[in-house]
PASEBA-1860 file (N, C-alpha, C; in nm, 3 decimals):
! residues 208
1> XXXXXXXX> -12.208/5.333/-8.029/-12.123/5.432/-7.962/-12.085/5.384/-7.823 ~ -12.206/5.311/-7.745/-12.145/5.297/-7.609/-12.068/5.157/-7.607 ~ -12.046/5.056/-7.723/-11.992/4.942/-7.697/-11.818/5.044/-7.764 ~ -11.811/5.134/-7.819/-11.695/5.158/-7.885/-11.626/5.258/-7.753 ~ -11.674/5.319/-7.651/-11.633/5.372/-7.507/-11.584/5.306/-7.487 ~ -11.654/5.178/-7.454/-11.624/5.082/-7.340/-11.476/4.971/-7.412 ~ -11.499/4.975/-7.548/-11.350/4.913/-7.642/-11.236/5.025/-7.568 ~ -11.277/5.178/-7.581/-11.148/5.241/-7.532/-11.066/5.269/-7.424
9> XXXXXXXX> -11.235/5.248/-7.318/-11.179/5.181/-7.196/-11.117/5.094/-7.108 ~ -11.123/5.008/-7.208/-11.073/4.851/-7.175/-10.969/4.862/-7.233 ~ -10.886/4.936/-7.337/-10.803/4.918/-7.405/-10.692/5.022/-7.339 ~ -10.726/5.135/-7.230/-10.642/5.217/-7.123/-10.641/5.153/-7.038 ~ -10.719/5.050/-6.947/-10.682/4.992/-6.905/-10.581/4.907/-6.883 ~ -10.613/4.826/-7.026/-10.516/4.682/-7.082/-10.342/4.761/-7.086 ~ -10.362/4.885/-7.117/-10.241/4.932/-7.187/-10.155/5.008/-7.037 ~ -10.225/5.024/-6.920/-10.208/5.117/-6.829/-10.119/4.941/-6.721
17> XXXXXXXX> -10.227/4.852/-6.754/-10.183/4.709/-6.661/-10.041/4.682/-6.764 ~ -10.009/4.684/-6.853/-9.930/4.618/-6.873/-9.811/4.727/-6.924 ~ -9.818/4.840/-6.846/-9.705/4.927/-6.857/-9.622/4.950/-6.768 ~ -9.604/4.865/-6.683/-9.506/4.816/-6.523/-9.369/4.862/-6.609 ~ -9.342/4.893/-6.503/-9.147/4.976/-6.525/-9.132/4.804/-6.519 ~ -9.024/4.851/-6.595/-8.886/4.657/-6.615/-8.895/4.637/-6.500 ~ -8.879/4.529/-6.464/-8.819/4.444/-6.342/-8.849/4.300/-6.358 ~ -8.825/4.263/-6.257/-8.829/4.117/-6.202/-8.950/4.157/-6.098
25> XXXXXXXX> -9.081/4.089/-6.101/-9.141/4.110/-5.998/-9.141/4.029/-5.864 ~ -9.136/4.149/-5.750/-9.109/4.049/-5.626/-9.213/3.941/-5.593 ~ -9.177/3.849/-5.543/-9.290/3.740/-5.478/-9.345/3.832/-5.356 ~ -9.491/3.807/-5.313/-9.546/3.887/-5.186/-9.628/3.778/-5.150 ~ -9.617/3.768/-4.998/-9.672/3.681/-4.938/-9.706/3.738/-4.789 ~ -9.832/3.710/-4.685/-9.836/3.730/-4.594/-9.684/3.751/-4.504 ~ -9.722/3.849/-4.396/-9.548/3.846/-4.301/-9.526/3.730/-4.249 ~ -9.361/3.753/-4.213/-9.344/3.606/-4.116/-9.276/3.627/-3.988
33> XXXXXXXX> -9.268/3.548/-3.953/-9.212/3.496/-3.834/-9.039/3.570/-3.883 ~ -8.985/3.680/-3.824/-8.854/3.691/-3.787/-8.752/3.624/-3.680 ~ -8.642/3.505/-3.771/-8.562/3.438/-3.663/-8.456/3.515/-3.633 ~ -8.398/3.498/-3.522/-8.301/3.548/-3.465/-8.194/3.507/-3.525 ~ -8.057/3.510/-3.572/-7.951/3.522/-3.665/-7.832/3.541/-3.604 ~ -7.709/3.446/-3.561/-7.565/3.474/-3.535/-7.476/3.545/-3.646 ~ -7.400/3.619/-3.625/-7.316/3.660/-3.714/-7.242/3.798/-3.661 ~ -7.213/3.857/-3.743/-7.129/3.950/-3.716/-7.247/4.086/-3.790
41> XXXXXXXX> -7.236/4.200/-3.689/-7.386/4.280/-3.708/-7.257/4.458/-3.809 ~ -7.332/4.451/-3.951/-7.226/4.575/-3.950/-7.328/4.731/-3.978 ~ -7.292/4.820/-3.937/-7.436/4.910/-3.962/-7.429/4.982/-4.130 ~ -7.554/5.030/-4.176/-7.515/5.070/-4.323/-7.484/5.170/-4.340 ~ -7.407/5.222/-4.419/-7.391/5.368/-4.455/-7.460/5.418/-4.528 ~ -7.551/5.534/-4.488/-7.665/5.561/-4.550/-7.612/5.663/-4.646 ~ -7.480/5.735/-4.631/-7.410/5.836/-4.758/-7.414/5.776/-4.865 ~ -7.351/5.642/-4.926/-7.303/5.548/-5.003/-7.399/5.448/-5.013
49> XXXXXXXX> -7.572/5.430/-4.987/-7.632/5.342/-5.064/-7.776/5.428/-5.086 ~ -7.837/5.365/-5.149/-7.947/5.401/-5.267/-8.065/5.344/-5.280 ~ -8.171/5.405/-5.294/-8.289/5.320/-5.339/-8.345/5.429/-5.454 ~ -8.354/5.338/-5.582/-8.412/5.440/-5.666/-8.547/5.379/-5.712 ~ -8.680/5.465/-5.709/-8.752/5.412/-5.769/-8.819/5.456/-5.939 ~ -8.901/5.399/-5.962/-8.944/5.418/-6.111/-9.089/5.363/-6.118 ~ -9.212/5.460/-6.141/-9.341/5.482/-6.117/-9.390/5.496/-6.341 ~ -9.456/5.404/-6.365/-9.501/5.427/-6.445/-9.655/5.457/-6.473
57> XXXXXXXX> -9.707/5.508/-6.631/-9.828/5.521/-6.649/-9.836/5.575/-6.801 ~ -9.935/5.575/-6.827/-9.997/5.521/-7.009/-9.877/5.661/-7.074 ~ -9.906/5.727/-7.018/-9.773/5.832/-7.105/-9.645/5.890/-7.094 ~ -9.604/5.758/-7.017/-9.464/5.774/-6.970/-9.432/5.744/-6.823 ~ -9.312/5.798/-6.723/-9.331/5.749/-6.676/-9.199/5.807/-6.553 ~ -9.204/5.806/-6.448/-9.098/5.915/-6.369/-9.039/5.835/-6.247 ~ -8.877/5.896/-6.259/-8.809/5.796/-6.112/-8.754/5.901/-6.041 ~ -8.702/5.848/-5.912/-8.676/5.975/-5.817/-8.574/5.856/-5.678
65> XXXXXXXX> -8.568/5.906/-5.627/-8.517/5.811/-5.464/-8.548/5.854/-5.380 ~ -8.530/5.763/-5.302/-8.538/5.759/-5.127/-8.407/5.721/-5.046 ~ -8.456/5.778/-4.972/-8.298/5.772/-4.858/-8.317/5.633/-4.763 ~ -8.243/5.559/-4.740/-8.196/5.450/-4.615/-8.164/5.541/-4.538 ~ -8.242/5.568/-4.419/-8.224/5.592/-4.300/-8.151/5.573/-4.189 ~ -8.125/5.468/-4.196/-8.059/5.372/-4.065/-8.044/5.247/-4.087 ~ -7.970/5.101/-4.024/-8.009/4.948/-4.073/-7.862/4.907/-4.056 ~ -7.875/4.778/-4.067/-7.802/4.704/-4.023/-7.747/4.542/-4.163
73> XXXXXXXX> -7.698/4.499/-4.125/-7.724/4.371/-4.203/-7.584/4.270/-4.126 ~ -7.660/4.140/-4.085/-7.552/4.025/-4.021/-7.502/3.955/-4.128 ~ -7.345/3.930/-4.092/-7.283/3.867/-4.190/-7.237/3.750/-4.118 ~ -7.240/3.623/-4.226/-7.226/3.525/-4.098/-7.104/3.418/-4.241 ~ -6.962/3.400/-4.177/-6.873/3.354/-4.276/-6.904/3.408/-4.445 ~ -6.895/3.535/-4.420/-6.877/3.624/-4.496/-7.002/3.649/-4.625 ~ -7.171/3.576/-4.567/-7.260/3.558/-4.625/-7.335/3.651/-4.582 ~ -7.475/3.750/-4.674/-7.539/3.759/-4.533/-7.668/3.661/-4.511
81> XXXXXXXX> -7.710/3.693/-4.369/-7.776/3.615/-4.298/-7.915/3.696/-4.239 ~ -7.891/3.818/-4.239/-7.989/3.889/-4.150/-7.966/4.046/-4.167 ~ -8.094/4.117/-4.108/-8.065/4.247/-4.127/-8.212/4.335/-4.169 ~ -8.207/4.451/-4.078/-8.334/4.541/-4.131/-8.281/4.694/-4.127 ~ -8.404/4.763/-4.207/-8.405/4.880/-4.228/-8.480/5.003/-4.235 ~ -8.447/5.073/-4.219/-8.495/5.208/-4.214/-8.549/5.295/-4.321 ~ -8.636/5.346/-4.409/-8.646/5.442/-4.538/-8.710/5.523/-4.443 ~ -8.698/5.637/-4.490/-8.712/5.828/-4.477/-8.798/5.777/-4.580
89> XXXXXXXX> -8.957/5.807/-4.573/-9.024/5.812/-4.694/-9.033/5.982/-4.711 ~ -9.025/6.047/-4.620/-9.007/6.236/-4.638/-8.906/6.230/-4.749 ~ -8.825/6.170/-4.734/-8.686/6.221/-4.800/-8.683/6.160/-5.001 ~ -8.835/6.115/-4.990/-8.869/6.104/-5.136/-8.862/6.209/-5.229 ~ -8.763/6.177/-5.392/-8.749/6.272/-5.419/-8.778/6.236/-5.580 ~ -8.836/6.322/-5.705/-8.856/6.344/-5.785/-8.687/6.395/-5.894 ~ -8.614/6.319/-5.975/-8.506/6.318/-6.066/-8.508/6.365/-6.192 ~ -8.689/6.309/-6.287/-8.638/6.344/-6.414/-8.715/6.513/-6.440
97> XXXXXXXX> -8.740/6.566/-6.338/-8.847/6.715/-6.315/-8.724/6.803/-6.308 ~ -8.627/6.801/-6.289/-8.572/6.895/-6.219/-8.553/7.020/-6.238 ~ -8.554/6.996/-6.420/-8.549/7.125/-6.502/-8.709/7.185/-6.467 ~ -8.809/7.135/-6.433/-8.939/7.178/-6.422/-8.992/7.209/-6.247 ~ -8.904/7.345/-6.185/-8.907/7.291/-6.052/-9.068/7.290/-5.995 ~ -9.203/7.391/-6.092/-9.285/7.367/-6.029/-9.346/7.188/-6.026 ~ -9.370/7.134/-6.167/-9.423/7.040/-6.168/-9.349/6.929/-6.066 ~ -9.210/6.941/-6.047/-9.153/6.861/-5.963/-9.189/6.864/-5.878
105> XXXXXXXX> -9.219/6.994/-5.759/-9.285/7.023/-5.627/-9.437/6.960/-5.644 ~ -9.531/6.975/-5.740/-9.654/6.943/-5.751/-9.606/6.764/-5.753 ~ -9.562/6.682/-5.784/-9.561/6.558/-5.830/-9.473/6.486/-5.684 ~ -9.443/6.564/-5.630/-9.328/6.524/-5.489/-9.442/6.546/-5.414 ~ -9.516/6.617/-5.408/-9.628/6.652/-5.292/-9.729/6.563/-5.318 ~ -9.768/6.536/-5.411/-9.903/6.428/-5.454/-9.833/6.283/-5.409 ~ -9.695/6.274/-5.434/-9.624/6.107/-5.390/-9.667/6.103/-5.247 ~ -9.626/6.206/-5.174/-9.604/6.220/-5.057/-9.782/6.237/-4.979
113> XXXXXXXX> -9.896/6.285/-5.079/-10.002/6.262/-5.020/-10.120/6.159/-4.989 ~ -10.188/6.152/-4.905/-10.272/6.028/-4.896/-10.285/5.958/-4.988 ~ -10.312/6.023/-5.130/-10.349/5.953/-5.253/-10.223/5.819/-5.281 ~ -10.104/5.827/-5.234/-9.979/5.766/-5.255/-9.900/5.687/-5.068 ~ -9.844/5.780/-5.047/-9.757/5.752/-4.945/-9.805/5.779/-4.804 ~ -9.891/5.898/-4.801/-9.909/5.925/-4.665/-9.848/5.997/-4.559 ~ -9.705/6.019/-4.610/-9.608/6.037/-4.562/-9.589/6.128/-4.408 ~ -9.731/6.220/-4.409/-9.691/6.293/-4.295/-9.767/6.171/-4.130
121> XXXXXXXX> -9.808/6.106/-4.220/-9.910/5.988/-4.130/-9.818/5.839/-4.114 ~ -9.734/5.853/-4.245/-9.601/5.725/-4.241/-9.505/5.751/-4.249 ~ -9.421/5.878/-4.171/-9.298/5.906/-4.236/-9.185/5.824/-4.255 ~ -9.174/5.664/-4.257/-9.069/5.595/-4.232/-9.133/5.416/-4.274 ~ -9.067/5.347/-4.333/-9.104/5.218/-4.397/-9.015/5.097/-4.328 ~ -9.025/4.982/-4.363/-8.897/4.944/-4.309/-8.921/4.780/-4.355 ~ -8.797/4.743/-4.345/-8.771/4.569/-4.435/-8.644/4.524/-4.349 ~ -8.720/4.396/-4.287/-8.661/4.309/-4.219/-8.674/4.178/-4.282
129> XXXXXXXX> -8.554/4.162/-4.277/-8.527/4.010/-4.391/-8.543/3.889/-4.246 ~ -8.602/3.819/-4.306/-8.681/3.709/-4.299/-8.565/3.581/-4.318 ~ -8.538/3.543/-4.438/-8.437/3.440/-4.474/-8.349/3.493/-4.596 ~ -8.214/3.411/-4.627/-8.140/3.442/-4.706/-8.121/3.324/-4.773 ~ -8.145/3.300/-4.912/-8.099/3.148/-4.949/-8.016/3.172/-5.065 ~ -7.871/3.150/-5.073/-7.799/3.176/-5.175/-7.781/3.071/-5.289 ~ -7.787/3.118/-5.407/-7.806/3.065/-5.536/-7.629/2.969/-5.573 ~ -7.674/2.889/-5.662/-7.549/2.825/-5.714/-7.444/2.949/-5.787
137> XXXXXXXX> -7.521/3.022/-5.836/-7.433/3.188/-5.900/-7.393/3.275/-5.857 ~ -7.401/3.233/-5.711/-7.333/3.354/-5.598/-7.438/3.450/-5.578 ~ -7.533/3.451/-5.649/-7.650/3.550/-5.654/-7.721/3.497/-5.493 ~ -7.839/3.602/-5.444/-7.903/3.545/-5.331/-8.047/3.590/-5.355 ~ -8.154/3.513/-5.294/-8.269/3.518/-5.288/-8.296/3.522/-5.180 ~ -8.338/3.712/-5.157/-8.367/3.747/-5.045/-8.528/3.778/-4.969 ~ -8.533/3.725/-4.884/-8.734/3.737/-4.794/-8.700/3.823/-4.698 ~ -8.779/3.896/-4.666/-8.811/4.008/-4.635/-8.939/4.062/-4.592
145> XXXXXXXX> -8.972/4.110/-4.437/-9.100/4.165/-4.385/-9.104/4.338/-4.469 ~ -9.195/4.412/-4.519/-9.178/4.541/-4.593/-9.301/4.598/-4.552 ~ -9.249/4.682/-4.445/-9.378/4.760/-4.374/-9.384/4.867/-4.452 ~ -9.494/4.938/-4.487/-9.541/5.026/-4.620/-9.689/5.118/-4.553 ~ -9.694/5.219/-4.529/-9.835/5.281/-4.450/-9.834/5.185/-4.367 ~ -9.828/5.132/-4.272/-9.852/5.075/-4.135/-9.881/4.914/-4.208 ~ -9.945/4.855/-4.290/-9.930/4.724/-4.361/-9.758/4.637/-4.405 ~ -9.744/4.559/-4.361/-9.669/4.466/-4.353/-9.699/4.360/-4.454
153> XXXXXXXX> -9.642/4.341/-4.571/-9.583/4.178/-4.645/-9.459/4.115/-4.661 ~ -9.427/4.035/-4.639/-9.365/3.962/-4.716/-9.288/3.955/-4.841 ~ -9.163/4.014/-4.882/-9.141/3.985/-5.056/-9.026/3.883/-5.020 ~ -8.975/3.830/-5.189/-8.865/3.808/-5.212/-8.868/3.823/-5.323 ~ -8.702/3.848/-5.323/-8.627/3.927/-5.460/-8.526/3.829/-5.497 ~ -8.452/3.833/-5.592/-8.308/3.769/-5.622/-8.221/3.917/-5.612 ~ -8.086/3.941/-5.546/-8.004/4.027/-5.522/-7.865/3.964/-5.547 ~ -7.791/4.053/-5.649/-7.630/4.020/-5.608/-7.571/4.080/-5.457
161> XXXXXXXX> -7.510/3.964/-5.412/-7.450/3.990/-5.266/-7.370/3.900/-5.254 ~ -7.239/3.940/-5.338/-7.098/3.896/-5.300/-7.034/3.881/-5.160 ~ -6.941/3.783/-5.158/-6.918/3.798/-4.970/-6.800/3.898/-4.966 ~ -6.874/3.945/-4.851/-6.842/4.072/-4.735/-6.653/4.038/-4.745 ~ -6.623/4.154/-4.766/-6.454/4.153/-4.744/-6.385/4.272/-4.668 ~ -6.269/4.251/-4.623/-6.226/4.314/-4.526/-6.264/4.495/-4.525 ~ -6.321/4.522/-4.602/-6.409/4.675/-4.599/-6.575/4.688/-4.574 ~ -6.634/4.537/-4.581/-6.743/4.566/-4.543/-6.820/4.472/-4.634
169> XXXXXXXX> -6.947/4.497/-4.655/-7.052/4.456/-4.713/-7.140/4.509/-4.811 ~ -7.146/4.464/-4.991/-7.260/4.560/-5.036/-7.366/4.502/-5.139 ~ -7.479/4.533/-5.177/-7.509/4.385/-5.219/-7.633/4.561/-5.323 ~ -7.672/4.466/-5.450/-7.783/4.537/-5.545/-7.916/4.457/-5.568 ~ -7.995/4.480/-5.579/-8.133/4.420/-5.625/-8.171/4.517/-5.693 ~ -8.313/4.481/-5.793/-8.358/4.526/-5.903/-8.484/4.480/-5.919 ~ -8.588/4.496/-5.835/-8.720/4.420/-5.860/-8.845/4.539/-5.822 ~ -8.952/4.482/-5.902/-9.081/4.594/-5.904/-9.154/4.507/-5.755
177> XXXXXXXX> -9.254/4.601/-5.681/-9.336/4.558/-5.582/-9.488/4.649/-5.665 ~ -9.612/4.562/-5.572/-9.751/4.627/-5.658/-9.770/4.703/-5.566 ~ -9.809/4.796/-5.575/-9.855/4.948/-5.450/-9.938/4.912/-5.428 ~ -10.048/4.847/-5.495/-10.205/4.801/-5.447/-10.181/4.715/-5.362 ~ -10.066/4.657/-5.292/-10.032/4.531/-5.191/-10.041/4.648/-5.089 ~ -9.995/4.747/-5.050/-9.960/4.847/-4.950/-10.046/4.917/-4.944 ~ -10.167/4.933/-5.022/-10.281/5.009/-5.040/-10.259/5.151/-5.075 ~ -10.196/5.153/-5.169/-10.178/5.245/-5.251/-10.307/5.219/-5.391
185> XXXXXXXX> -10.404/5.285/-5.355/-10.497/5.240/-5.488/-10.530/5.344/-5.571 ~ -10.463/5.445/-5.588/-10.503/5.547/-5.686/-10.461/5.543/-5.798 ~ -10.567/5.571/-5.924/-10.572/5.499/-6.046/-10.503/5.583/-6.102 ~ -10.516/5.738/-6.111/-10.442/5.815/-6.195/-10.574/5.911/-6.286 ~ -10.526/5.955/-6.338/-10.627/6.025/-6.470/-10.710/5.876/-6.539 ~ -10.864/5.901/-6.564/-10.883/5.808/-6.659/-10.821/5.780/-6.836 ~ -10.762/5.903/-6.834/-10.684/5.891/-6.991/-10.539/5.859/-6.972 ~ -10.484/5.873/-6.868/-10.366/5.815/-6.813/-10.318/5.754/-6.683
193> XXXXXXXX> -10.365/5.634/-6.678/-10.374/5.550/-6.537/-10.216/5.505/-6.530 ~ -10.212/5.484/-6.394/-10.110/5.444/-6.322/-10.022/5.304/-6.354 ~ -9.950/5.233/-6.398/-9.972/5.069/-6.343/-9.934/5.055/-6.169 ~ -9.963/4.917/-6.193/-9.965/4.906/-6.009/-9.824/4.892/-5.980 ~ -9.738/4.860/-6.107/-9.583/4.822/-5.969/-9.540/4.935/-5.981 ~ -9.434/4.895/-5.902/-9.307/5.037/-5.891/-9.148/4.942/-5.879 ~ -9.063/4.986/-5.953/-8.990/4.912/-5.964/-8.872/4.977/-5.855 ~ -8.770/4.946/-5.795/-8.726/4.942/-5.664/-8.570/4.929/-5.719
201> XXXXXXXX> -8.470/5.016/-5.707/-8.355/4.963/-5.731/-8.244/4.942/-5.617 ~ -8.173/4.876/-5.545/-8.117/4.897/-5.434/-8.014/4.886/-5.427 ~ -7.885/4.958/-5.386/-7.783/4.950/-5.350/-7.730/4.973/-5.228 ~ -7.710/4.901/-5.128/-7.660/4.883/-5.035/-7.536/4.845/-4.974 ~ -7.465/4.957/-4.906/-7.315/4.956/-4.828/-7.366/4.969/-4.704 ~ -7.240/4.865/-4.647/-7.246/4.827/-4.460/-7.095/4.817/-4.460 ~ -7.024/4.893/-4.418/-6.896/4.930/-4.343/-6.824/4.831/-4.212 ~ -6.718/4.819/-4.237/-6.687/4.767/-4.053/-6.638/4.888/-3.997
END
């Protein structure tokens, strides 16, 4: 009996680790050194861009967004080059609940508590790109400092970011980050655990 627990345990586990929302997972590496960057500085419009995320676990699995706050991004011969930002982690919000407004309020408040975000202790995150190295496909591979509860890493992503034309600048990424990097370590129910990433969707407009 107790070796057949421990089979079912290991097997919510196995099934909880390898239930990561899709993505591309970001690279994470200690922070770096931010260089200073020439170019042309345009600010973002926080009406017109997006961060959506997507939180999974053994029985499914829920997305919601966050607001861009504020930020910037340098464009340098119509590439970009540089640029940081602002998230409202308050302004986290719960999408597929909506028809359910209590459980939505219960599941927005638990994101938002120690167990998760912190939020009344972190109300605000922020990602300062580091380097930009653009791909033979026009695609770019973007590094990035990603302050998260007061902890700081390092990612990089691959992002489409076409060059900037006479209306501005806007570029998408699509990659999961592990919450256990940010110290987010709460497992979840033992019959329905968490996985560790969260997958990150971004759309970003910068105006002249």
């Amino acid at each position: 009996m107790k070796t057949l627990k421990l089979g079912l345990i290991a097997a919510v586990f196995l099934t909880a680790c390898s239930n990561n929302p899709k993505g591309d997972k970001a690279a994470t590496a200690d922070a770096e050194a931010v260089q200073t960057v020439d170019g042309e500085t345009l600010n973002v419009d926080p009406a017109t861009s997006s961060v959506t995320w997507t939180g999974s676990k053994v029985t499914g699995s829920h997305t919601g967004t966050i607001n861009i706050q504020s930020g910037n991004v340098v464009i340098d011969e119509g590439k970009l080059v540089g640029g940081e930002f602002i998230i409202d982690m308050a302004s986290l919000t719960n999408k597929d609940l909506e028809a359910d407004a209590e459980n939505k309020a219960k599941l927005e408040g638990h994101l938002k508590a120690d167990d998760f975000f912190a939020v009344e202790k972190y109300p605000t995150s922020k990602f300062v790109i580091t380097k930009v190295t653009y791909k033979e496909d026009g695609k770019a591979e973007i590094a990035g400092n990603l302050t998260l509860r007061d902890i700081t890493k390092n990612i990089s992503f691959i992002a489409e970011a076409p060059a900037a034309t006479e209306d501005g600048f806007h570029a998408m990424a699509d990659f999961n980050i592990n919450r256990k990097d940010w110290g987010v370590m709460y497992e979840g129910m033992k019959d329905d655990l968490i996985a560790d990433e969260i997958n990150l969707k971004v759309h970003l407009m910068a105006k002249k």
